[in-house]
DSSP file (Angstrom, degrees, kcal/mol; ACC not computed):
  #  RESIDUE AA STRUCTURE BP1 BP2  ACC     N-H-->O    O-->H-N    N-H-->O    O-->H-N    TCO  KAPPA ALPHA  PHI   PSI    X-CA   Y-CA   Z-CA
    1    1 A X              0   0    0      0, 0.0     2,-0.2     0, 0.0   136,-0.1   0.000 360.0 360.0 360.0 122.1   78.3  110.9  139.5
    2    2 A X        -     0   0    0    134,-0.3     2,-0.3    39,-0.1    85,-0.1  -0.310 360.0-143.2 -39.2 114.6   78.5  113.4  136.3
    3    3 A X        -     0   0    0     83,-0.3    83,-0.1    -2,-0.2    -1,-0.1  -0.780  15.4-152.4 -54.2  99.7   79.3  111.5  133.4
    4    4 A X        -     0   0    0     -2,-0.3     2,-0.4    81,-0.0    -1,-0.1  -0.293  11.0-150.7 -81.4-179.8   81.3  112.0  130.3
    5    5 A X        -     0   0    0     -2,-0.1     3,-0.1     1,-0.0     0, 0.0  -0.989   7.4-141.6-141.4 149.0   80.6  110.4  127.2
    6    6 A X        -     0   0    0     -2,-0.4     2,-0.3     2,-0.0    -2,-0.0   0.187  67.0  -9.1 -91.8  23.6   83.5  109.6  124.5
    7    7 A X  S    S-     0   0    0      0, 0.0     2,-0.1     0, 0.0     0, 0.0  -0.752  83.7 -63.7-177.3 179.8   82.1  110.2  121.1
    8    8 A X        -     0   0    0     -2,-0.3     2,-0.2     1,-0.1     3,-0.1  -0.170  46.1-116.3 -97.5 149.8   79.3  110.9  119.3
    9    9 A X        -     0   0    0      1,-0.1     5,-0.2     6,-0.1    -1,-0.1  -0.609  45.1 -88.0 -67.2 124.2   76.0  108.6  118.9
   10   10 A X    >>  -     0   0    0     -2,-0.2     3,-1.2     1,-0.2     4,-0.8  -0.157  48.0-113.1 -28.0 138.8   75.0  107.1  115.5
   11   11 A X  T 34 S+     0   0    0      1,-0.2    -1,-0.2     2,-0.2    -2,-0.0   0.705 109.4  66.6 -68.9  -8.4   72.8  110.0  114.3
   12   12 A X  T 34 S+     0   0    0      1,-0.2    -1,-0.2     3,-0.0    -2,-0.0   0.625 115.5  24.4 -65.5 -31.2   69.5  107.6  114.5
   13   13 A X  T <4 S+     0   0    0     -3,-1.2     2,-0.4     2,-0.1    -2,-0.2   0.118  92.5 109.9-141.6  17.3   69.6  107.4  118.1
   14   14 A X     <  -     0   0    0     -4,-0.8     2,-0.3    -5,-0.2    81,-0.1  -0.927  62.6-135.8-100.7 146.4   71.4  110.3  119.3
   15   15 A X        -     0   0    0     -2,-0.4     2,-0.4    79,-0.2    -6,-0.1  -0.627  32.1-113.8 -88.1 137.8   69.2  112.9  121.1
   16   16 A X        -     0   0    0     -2,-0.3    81,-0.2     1,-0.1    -1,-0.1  -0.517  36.5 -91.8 -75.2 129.9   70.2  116.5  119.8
   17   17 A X        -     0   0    0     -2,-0.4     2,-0.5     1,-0.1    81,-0.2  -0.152  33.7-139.5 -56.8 141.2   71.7  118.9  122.0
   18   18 A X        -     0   0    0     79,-3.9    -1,-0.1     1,-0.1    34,-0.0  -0.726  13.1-130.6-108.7  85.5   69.7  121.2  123.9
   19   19 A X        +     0   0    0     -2,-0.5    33,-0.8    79,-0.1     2,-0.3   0.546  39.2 164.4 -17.6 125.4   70.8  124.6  124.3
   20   20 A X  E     -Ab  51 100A   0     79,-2.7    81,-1.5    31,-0.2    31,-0.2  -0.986  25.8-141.4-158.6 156.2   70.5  125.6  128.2
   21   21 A X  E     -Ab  50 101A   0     29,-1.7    29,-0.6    79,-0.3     2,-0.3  -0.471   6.7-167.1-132.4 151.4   72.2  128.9  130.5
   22   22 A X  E     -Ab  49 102A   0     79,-1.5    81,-2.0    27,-0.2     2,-0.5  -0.871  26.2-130.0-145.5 159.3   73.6  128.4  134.2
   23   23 A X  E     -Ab  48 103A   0     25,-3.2     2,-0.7    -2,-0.3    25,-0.5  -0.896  10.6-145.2-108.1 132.5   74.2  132.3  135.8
   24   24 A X        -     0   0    0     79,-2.5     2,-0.3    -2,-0.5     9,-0.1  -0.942  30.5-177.3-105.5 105.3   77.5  132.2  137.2
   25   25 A X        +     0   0    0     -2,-0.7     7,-1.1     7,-0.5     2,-0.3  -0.785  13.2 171.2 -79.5 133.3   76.9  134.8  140.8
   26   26 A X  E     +D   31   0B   0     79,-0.6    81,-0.3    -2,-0.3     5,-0.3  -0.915   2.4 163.2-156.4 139.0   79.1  135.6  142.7
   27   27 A X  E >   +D   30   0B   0      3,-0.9     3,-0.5    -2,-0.3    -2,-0.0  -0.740  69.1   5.7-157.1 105.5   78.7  138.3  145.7
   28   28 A X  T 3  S-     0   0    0      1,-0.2     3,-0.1    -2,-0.2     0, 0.0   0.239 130.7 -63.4 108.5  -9.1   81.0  139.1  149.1
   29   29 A X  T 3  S+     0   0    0      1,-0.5    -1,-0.2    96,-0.1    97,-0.1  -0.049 115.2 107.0 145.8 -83.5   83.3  136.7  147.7
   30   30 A X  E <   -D   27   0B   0     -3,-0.5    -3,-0.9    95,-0.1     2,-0.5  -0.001  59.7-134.9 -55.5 153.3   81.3  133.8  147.7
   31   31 A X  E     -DE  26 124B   0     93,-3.0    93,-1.1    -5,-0.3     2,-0.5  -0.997  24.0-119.6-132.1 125.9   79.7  132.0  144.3
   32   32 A X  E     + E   0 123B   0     -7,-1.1    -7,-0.5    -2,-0.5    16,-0.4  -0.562  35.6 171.0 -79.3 111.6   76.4  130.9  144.2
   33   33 A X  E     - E   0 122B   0     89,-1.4    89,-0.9    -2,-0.5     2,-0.4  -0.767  20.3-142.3-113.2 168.7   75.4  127.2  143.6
   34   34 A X  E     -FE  46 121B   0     12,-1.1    12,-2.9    87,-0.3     2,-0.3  -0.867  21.2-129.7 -92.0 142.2   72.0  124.7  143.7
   35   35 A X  E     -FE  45 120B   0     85,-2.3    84,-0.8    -2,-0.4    85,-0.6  -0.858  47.4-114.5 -89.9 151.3   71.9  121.0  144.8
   36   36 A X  E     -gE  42 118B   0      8,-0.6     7,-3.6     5,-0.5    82,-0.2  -0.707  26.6-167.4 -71.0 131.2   69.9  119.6  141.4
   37   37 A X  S    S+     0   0    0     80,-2.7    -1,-0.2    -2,-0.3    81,-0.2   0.829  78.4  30.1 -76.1 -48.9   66.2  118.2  142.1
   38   38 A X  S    S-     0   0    0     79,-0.7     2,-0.5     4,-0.1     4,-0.1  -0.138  93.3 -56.3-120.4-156.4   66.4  116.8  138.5
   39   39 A X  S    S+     0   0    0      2,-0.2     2,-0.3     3,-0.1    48,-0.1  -0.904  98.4  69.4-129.7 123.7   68.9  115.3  135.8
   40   40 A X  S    S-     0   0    0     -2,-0.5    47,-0.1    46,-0.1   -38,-0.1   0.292 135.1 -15.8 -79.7 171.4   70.9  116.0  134.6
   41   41 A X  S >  S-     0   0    0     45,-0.3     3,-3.2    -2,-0.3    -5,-0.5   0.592  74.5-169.9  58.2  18.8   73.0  115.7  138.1
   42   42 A X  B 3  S+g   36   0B   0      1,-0.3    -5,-0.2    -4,-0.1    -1,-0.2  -0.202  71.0  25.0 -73.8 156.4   70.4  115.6  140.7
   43   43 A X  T 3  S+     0   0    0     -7,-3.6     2,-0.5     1,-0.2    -1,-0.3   0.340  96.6 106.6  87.6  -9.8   71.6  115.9  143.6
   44   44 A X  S <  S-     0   0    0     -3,-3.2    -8,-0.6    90,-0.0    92,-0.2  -0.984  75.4-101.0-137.8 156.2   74.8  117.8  143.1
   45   45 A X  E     +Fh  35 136B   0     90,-1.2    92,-1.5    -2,-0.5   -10,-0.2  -0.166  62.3 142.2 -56.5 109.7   76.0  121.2  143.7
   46   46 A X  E     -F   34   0B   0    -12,-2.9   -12,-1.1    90,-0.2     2,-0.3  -0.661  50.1 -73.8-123.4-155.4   75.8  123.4  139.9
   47   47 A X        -     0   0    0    -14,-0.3     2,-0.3    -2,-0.2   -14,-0.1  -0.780  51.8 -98.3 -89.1 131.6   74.9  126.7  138.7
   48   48 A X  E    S+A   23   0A   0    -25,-0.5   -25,-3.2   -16,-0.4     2,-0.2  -0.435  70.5 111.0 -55.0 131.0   71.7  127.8  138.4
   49   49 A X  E     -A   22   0A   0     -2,-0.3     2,-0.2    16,-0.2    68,-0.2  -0.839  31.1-174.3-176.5-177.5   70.3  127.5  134.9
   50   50 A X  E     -A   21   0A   0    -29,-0.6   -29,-1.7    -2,-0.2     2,-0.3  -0.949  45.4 -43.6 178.8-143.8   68.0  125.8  132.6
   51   51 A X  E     -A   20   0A   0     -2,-0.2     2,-0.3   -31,-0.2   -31,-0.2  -0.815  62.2-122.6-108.3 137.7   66.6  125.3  129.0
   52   52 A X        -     0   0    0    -33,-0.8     2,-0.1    -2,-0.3     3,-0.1  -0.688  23.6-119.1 -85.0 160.3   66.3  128.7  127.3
   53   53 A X    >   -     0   0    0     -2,-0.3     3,-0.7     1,-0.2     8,-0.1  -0.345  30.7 -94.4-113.7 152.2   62.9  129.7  125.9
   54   54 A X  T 3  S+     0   0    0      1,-0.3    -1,-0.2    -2,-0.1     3,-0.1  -0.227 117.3  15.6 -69.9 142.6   62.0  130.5  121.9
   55   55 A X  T 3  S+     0   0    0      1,-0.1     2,-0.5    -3,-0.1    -1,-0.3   0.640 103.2 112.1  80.3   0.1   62.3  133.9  121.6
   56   56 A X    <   -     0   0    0     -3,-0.7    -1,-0.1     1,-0.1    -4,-0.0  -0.924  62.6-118.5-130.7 114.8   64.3  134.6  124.8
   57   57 A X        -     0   0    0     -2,-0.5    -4,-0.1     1,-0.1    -1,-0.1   0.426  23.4-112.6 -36.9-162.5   68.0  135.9  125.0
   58   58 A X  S  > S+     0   0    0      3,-0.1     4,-2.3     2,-0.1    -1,-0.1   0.803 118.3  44.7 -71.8 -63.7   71.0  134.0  126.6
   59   59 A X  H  > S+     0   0    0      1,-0.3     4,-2.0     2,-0.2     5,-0.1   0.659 114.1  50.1 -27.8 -36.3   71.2  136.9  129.4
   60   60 A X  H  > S+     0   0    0      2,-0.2     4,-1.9     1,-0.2    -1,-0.3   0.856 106.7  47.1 -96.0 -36.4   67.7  136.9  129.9
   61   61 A X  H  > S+     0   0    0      2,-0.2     4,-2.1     1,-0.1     5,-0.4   0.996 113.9  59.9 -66.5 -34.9   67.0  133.0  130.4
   62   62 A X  H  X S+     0   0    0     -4,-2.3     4,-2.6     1,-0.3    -2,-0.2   0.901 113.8  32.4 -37.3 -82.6   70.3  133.6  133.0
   63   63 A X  H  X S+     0   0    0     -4,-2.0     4,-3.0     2,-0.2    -1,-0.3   0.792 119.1  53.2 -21.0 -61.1   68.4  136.1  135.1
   64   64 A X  H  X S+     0   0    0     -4,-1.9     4,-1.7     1,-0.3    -2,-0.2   0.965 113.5  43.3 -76.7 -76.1   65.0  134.3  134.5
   65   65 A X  H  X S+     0   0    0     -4,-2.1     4,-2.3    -5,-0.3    -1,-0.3   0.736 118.7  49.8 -59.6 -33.0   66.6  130.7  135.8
   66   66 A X  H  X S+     0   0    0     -4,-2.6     4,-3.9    -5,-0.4     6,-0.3   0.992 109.9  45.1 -36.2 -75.7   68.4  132.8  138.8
   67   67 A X  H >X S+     0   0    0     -4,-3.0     4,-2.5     1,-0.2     3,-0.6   0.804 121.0  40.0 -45.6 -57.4   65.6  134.4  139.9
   68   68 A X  H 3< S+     0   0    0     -4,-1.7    48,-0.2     1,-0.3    -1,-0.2   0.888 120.9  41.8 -54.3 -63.7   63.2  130.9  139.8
   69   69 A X  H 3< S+     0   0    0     -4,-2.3    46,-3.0     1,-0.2    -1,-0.3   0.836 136.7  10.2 -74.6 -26.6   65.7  128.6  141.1
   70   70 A X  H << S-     0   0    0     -4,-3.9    43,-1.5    -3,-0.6    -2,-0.3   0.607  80.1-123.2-140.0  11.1   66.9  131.0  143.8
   71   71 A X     <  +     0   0    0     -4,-2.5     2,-0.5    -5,-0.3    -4,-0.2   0.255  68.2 122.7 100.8   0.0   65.2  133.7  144.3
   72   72 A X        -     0   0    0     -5,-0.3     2,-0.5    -6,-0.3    -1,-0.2  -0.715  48.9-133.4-115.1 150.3   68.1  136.1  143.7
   73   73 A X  E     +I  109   0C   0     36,-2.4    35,-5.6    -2,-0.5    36,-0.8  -0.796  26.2 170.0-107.6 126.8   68.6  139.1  141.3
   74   74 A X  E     -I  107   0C   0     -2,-0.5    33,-0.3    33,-0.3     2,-0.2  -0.711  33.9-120.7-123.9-173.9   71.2  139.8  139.3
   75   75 A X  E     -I  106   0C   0     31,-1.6    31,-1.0    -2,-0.3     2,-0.3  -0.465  36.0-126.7 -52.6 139.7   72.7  141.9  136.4
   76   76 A X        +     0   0    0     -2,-0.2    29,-0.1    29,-0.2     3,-0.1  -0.893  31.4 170.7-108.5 148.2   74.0  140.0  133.2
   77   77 A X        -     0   0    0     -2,-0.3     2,-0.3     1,-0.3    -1,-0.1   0.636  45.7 -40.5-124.0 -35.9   77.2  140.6  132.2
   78   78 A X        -     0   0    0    -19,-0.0    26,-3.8     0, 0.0    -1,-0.3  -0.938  46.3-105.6-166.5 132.9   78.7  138.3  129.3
   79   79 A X  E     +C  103   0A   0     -2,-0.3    24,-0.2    24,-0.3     3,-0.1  -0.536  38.6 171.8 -57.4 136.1   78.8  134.9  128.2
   80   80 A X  E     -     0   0A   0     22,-2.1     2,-0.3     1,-0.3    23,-0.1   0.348  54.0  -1.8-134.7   4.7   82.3  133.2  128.8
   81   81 A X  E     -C  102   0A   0     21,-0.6    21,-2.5     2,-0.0     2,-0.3  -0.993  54.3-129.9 175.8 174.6   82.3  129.9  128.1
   82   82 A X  E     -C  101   0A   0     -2,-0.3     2,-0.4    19,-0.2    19,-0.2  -0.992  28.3-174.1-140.9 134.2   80.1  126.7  126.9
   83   83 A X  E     -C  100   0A   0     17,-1.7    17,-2.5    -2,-0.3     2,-0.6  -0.990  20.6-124.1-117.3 140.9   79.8  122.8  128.9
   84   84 A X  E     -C   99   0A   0     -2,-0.4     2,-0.3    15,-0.2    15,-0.3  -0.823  16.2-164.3 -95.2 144.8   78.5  120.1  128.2
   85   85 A X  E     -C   98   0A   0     13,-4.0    13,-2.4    -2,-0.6     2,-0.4  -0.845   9.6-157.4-122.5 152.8   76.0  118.0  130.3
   86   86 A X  E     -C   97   0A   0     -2,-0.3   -83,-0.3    11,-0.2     2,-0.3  -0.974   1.1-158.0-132.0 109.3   75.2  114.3  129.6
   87   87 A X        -     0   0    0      9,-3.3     8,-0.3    -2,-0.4    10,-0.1  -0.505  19.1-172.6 -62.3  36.2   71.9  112.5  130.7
   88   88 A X        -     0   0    0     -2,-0.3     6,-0.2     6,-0.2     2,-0.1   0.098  17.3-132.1 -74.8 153.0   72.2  108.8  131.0
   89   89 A X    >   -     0   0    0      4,-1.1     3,-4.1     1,-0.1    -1,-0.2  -0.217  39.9 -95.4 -78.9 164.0   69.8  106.0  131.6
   90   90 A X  T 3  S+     0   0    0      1,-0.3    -1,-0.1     2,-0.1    -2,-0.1   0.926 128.4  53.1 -57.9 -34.9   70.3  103.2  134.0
   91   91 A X  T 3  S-     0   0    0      1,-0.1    -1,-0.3     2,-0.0    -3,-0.0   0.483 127.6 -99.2 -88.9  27.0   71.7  101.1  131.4
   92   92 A X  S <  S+     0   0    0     -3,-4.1    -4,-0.1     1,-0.2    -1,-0.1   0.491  77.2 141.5  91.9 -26.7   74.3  103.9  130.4
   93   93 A X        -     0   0    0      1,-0.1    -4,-1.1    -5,-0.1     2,-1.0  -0.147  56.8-110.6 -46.1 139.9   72.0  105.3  127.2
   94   94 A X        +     0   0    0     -6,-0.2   -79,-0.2     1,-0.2    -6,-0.2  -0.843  37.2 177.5 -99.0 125.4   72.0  109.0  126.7
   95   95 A X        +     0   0    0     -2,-1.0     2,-0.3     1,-0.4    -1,-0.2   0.782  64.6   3.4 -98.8 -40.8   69.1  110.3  127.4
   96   96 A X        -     0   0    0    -81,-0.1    -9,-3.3     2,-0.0    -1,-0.4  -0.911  58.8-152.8-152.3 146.0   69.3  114.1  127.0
   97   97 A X  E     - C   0  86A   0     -2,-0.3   -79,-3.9   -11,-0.3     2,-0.5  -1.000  20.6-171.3-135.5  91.4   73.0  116.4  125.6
   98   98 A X  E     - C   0  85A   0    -13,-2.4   -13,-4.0    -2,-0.3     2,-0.7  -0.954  20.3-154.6-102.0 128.3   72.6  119.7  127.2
   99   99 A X  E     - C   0  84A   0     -2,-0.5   -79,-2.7   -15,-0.3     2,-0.5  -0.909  21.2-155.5-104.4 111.7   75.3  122.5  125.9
  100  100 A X  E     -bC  20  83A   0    -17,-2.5   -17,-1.7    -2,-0.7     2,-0.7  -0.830   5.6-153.3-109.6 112.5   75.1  124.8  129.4
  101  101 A X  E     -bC  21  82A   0    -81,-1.5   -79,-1.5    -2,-0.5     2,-0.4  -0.844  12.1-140.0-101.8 113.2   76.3  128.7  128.3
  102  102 A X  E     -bC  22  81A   0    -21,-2.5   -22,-2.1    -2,-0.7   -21,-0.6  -0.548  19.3-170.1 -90.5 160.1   77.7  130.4  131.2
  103  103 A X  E     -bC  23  79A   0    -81,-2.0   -79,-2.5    -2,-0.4     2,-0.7  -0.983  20.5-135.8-125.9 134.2   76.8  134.1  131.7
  104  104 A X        -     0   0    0    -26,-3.8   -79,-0.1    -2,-0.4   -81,-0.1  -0.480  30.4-176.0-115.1  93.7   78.5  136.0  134.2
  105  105 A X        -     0   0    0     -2,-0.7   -79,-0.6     1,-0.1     2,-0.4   0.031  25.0-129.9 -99.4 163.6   75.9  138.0  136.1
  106  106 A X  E     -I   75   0C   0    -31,-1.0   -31,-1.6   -81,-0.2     2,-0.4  -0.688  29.0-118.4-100.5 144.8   76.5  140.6  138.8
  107  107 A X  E     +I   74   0C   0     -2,-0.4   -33,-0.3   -81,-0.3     3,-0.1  -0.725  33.9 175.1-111.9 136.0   74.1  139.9  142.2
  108  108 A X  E     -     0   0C   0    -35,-5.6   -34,-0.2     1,-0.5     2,-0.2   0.584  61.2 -31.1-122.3  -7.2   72.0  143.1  142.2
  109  109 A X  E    S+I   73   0C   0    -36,-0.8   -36,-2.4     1,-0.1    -1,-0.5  -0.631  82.4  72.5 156.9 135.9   69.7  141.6  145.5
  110  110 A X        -     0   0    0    -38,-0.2     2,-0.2    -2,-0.2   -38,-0.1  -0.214  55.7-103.3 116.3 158.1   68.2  138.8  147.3
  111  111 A X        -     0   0    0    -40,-0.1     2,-0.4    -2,-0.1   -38,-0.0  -0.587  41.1-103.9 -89.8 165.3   69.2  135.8  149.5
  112  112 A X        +     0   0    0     -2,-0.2     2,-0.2   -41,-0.1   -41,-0.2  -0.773  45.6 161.6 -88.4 130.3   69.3  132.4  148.2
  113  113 A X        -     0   0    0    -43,-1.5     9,-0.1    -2,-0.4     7,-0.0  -0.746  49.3 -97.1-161.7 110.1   66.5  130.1  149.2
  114  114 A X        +     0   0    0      7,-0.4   -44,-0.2    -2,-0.2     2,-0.1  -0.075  54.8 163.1 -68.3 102.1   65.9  127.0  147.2
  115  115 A X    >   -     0   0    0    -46,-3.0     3,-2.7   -48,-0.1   -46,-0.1  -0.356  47.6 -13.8 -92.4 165.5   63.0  127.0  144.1
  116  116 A X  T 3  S+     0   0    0      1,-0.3   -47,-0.1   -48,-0.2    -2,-0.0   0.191 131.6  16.5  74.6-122.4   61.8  125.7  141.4
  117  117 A X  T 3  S+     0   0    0    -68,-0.2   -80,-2.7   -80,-0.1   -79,-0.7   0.324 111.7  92.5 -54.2  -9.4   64.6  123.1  140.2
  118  118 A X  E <   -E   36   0B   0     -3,-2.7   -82,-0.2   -82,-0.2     3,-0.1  -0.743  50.8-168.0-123.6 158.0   66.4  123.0  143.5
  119  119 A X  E    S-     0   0B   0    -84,-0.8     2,-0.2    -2,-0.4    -1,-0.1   0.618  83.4  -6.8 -69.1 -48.5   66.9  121.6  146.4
  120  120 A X  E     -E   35   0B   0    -85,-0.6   -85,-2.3    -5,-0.1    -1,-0.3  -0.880  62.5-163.8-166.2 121.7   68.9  123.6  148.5
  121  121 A X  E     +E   34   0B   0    -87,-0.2    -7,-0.4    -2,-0.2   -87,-0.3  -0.896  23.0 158.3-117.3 162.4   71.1  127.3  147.1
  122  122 A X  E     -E   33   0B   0    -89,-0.9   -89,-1.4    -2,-0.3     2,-0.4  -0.793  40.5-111.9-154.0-172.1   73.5  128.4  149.1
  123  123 A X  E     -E   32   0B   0    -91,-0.2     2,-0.3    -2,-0.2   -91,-0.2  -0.949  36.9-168.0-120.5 153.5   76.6  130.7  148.6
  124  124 A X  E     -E   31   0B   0    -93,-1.1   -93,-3.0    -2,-0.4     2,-0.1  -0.993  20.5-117.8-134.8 145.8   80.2  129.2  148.7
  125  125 A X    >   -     0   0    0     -2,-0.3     3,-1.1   -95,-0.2     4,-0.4  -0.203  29.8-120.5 -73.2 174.4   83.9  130.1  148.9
  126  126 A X  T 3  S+     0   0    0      1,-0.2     3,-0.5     2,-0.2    -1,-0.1   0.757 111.2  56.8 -88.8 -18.0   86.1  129.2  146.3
  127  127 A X  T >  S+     0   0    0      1,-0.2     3,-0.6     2,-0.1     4,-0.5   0.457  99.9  76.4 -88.5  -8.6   88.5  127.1  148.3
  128  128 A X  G X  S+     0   0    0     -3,-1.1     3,-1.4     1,-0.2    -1,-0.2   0.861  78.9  56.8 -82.2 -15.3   85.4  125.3  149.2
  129  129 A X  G 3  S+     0   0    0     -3,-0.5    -1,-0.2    -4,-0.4    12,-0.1   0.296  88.5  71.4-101.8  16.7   84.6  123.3  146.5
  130  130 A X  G <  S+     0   0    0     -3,-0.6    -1,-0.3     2,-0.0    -2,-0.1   0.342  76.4 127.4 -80.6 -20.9   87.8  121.5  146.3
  131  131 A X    X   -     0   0    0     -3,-1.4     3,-0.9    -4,-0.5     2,-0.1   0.103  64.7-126.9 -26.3 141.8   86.3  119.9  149.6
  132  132 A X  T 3  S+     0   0    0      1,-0.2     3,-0.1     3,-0.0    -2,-0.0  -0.561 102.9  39.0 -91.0 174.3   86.2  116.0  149.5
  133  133 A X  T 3  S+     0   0    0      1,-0.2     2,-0.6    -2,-0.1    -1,-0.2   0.350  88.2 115.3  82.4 -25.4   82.8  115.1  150.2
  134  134 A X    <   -     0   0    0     -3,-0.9     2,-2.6    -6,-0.1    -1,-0.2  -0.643  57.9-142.6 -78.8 110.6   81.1  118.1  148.0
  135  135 A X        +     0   0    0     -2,-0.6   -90,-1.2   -92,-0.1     2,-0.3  -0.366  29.6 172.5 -82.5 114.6   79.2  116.8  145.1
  136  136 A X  B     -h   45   0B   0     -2,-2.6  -134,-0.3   -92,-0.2   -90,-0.2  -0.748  32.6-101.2-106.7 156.8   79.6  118.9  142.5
  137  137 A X        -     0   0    0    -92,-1.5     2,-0.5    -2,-0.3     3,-0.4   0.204  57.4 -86.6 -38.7 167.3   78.7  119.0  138.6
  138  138 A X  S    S+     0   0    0      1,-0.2    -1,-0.1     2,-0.1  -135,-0.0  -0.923 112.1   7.9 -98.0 137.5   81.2  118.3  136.3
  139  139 A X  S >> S+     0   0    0     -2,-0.5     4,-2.1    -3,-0.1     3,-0.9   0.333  80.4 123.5  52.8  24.4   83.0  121.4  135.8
  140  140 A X  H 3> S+     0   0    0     -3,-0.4     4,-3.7     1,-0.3     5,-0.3   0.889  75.5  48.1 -87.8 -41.1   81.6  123.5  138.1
  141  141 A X  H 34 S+     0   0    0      1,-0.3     4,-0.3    -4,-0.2    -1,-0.3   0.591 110.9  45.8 -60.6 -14.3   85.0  124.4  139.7
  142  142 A X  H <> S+     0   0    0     -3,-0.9     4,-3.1     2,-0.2    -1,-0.3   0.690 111.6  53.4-105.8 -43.1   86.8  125.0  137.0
  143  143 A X  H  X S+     0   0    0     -4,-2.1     4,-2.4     1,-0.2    -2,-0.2   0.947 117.3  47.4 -55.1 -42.6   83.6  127.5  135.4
  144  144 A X  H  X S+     0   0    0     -4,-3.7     4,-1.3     1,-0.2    -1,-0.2   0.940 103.5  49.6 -82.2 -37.2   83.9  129.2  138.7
  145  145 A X  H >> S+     0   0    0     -5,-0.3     4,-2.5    -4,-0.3     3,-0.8   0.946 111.4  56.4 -70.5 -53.8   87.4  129.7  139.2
  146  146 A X  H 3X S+     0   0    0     -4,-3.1     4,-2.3     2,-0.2    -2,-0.2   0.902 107.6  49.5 -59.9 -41.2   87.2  131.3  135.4
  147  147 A X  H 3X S+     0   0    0     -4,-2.4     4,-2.5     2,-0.2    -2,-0.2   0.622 106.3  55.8  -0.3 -62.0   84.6  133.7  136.6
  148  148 A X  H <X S+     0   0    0     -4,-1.3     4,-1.8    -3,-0.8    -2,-0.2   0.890 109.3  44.6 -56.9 -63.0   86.8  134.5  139.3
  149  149 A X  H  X S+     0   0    0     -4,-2.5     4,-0.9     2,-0.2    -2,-0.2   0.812 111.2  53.2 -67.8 -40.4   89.5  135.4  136.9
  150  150 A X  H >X S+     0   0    0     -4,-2.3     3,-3.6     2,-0.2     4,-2.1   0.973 112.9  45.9 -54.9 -81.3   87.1  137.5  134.6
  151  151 A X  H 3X S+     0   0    0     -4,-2.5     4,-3.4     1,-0.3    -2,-0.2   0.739 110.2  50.0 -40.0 -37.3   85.9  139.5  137.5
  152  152 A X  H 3< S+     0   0    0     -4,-1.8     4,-0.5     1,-0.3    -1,-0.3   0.755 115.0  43.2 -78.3 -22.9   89.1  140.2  138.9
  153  153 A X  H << S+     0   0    0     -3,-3.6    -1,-0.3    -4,-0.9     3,-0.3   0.738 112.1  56.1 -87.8 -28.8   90.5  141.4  135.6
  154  154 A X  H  < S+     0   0    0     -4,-2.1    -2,-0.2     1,-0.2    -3,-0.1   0.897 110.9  38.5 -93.3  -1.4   87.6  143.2  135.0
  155  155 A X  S  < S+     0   0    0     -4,-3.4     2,-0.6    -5,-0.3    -1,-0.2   0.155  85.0 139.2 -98.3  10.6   87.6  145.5  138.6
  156  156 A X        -     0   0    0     -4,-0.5     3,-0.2    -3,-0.3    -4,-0.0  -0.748  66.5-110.8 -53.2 107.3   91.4  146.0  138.5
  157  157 A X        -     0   0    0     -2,-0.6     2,-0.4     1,-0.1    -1,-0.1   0.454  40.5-116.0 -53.2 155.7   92.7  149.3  139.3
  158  158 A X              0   0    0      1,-0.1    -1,-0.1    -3,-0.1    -3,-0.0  -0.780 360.0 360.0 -74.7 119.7   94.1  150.8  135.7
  159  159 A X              0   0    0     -2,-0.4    -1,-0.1    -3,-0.2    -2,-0.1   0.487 360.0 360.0 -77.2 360.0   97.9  151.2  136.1
């Protein structure tokens, strides 16, 4: 299960956070997630993402980790928001502090078919991921639902 952690690490043995993208998609409707192959979260439902590269925008590692993890192409449109992800050991240690920058990119082509990091993409409705049974990231519902609200403000007829 995603994992919070309540305060900060002596500075000797805390791992520094590592700057990392997920592309928030969304296309028909639907918003595009990955089951995780690897940790943080394997095994549950996030946004596609990863660690961005020296030299390499926010937008562009967004795109980059779409296309890889899922085979699908989008548009970038804006950063909207920042999460954190928390990597613990079996005994509870934090192993890796990822700060996950969402971008909210526009689906310009492709189906989803499971790459790279993933397991499994598929595309889901919004009312799904209140399902009991779904695992999902920690925040993933709440990232998407704000997504939702950006598009919708930002295709609304002009009065």
């Amino acid at each position: 299960m995603p994992t919070e952690t309540s305060g900060p690490l002596p500075a000797a043995s805390a791992p520094r956070p590592i700057a990392a993208v997920i592309a928030v998609v969304s296309h028909e409707g639907r918003i595009l997630l990955v089951r995780r192959a690897n940790p943080p979260d394997a095994g549950f439902w996030g946004f596609p993402g990863g660690k961005i590269e020296a030299g390499e925008t926010i937008e562009n590692a967004a795109v980059r980790e779409l296309l890889e993890e899922t085979g699908v192409r989008a548009a970038p449109l804006r950063a909207f928001t920042a999460v954190d992800a928390f990597d613990h050991d079996e005994q509870g240690q934090l192993r890796q502090h990822f700060v996950l920058i969402a971008v909210l990119c526009k689906w310009t082509s492709g189906e989803p078919m499971a790459g790279d990091d993933a397991l499994e993409a598929r595309w889901f409705h919004l009312d799904e991921l209140d399902e009991a049974g779904l695992a999902l990231s920690l925040d993933v519902a709440k990232v998407a639902r704000q997504a939702d609200s950006l598009r919708a403000e930002a295709f609304a007829p002009v009065a």
